[in-house]
C-alpha positions in Angstrom: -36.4 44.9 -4.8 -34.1 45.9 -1.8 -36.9 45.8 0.8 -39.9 44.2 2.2 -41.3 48.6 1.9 -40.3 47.6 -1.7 -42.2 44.7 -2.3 -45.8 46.1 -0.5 -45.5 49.4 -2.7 -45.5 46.8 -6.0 -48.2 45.2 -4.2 -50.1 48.0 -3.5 -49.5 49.8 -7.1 -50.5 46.4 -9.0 -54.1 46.3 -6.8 -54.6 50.0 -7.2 -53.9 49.0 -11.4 -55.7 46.1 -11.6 -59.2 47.7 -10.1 -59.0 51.1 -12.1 -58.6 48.4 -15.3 -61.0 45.9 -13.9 -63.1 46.5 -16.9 -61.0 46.8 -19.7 -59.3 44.1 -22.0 -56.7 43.2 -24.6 -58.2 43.8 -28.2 -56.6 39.3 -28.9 -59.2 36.8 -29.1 -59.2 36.0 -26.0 -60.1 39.0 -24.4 -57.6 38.9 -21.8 -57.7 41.4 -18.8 -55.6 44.6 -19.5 -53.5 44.3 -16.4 -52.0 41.1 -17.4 -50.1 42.8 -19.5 -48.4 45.1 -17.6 -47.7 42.2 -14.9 -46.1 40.4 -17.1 -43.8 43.1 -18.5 -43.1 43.9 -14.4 -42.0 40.2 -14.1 -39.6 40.0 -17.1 -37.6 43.6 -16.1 -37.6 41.8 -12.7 -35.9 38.8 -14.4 -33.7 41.0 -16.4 -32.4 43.2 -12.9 -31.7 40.2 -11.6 -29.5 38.8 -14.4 -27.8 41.8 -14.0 -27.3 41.9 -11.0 -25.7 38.6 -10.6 -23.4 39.8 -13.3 -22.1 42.5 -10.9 -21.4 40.4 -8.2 -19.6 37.6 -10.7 -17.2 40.4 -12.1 -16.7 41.4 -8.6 -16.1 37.8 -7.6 -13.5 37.5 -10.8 -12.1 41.2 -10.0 -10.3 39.9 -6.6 -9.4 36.4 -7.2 -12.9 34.4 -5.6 -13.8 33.4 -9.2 -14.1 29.5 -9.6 -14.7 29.7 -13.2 -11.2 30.5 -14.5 
């Protein structure tokens, strides 16, 4: 995310999801709410971007001499 406008348009798309799948669920036991899903797979590519992004900025960091690591 690079912006508050960012974060209210995931907002906004994940309510607009979750009430036009308010009445469907998984097919596992437990029945769980369809939009789970998809929030969950939104959280992990968050958590990958940000790995990756860190990476940038260490080889930058290593790139011109502001690396402690080596």
């Amino acid at each position: 995310m690079s912006s508050l406008s960012d974060l209210a348009v995931l907002v906004e798309t994940t309510q607009f999801a979750a009430v036009a799948h308010r009445n469907q669920r998984r097919k596992d036991e437990a029945a769980t709410p369809y939009i789970n899903h998809p929030v969950g797979e939104s959280n992990f590519t968050n958590h990958i971007v940000t790995v990756i992004s860190l990476s940038i900025v260490f080889q930058y960091l290593c790139d011109n001499d502001l690396c402690i690591f080596t």
